[in-house]
C-alpha positions as CSV (number, residue, x, y, z in Angstrom):
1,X,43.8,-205.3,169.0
2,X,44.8,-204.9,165.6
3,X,48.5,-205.0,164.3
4,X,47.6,-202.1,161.9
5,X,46.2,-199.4,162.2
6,X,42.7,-197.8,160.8
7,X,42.8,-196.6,157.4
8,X,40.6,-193.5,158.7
9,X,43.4,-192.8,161.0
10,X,46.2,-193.2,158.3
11,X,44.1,-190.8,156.1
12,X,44.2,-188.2,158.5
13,X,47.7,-188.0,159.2
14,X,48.6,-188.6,155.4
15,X,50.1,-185.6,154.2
16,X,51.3,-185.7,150.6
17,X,47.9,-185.5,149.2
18,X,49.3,-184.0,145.6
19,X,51.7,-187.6,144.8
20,X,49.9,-189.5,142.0
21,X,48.6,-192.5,142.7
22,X,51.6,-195.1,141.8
23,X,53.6,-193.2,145.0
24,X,50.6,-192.8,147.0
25,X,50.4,-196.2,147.3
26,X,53.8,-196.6,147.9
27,X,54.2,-194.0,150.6
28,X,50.8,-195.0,152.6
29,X,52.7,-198.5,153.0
30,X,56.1,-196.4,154.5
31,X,53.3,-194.5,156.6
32,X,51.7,-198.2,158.1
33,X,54.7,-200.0,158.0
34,X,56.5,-197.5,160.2
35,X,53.1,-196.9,162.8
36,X,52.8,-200.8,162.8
37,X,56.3,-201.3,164.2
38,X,57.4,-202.9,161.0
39,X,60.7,-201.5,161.0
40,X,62.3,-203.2,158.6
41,X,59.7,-203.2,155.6
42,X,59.6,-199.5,156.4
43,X,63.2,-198.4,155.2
44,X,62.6,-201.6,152.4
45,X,59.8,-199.4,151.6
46,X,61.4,-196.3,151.9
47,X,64.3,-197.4,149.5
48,X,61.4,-198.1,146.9
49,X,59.7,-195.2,146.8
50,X,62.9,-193.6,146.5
51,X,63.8,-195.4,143.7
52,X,60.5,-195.2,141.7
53,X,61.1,-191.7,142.1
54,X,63.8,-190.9,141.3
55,X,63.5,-192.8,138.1
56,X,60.3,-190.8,137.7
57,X,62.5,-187.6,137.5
58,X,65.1,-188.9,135.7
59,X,62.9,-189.6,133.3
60,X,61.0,-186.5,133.3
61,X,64.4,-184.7,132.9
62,X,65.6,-186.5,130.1
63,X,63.0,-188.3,128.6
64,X,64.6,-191.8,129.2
65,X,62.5,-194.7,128.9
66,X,62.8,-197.3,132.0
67,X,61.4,-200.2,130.6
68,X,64.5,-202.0,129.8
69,X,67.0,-199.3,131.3
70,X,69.9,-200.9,133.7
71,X,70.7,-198.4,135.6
72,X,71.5,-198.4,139.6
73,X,70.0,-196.8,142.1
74,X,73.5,-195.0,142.7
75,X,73.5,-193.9,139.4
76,X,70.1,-192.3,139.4
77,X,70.9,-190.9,143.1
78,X,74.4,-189.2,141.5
79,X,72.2,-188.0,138.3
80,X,69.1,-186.5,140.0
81,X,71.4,-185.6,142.8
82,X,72.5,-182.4,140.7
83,X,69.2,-180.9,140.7
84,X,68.3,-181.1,144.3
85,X,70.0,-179.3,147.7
86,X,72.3,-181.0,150.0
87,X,69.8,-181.8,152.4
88,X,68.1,-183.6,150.0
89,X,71.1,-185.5,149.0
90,X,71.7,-186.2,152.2
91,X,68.3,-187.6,152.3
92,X,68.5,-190.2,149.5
93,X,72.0,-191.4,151.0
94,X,70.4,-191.7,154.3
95,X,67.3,-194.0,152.3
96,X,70.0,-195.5,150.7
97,X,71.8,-196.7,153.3
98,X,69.2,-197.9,155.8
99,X,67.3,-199.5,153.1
100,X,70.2,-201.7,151.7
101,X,70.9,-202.5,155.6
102,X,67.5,-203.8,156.2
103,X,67.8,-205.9,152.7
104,X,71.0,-207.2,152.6
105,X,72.4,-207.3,156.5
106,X,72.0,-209.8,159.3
107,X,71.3,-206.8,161.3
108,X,67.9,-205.9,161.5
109,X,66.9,-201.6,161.8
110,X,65.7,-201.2,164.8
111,X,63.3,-197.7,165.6
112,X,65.7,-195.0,164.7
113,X,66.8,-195.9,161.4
114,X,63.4,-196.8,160.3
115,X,63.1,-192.6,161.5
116,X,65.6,-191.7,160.1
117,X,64.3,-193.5,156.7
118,X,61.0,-192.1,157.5
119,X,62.2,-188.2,157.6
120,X,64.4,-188.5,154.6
121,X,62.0,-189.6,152.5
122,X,59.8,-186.8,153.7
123,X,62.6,-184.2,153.3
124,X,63.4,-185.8,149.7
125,X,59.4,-186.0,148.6
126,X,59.0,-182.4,149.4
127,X,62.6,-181.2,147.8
128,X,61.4,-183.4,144.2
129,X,58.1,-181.5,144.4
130,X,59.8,-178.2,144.3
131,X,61.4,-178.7,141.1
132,X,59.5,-176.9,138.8
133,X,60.2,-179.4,135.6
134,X,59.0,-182.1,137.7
135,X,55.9,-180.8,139.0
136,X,54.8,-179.3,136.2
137,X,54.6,-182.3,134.3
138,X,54.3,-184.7,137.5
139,X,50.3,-183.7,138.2
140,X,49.2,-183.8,135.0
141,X,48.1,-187.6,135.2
142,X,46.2,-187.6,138.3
């Protein structure tokens, strides 16, 4: 028995098949992390591909370069937060959250947050791929 699961049966359940690669990547480890049981390196995970991102828009937005920028992950959650619905908001608190419980708490996410983490970053994906500035511009390097 394997601890992880297939790639052909990750591939078939994967659904954001539009993400460039860099968040692909990112996202399929949510996707195994989360089906292996891995609770806690899911909302980690989560909480990364949140904040590459949101950096990602933030930078498409206002043309910022991140190489040497500073600034938090609250920050880019209050800034990008502006353009998105409350649902999504709600969303990147919930990521938020979980993922700075599993990082920096002696209590480890158990099931539900790591569904909770899971969802959110589903709802958020799908709200940052609505933007029109974003997806415009987003696709054009795959």
């Amino acid at each position: 028995m394997y601890a992880v699961k297939t790639k052909r049966e990750n591939k078939e359940i994967f659904g954001f098949v539009n993400l460039p690669n860099w968040l692909k990547k990112r996202y399929r480890e949510v996707y195994v992390s989360y089906h292996s049981d891995l609770y806690n390196s899911c909302c980690i995970m989560c909480r990364v591909v949140l904040e590459v991102a949101l950096k990602e828009v933030d930078k498409k937005l206002t043309g910022r370069n991140y190489i040497n920028s500073n600034k938090s992950l609250m920050e880019l959650i209050n800034g990008c937060g502006r353009f998105l619905k409350h649902k999504e908001r709600d969303a990147m608190l919930t990521i938020y959250m979980n993922g700075n419980l599993s990082a920096h708490s002696e209590i480890l996410p158990g099931r539900q947050e790591a569904t909770d983490s899971f969802r959110a970053l589903d709802i958020l994906l799908k709200g940052i791929l609505s933007l029109k500035v974003v997806s415009i511009q987003w696709f054009t390097e795959i």
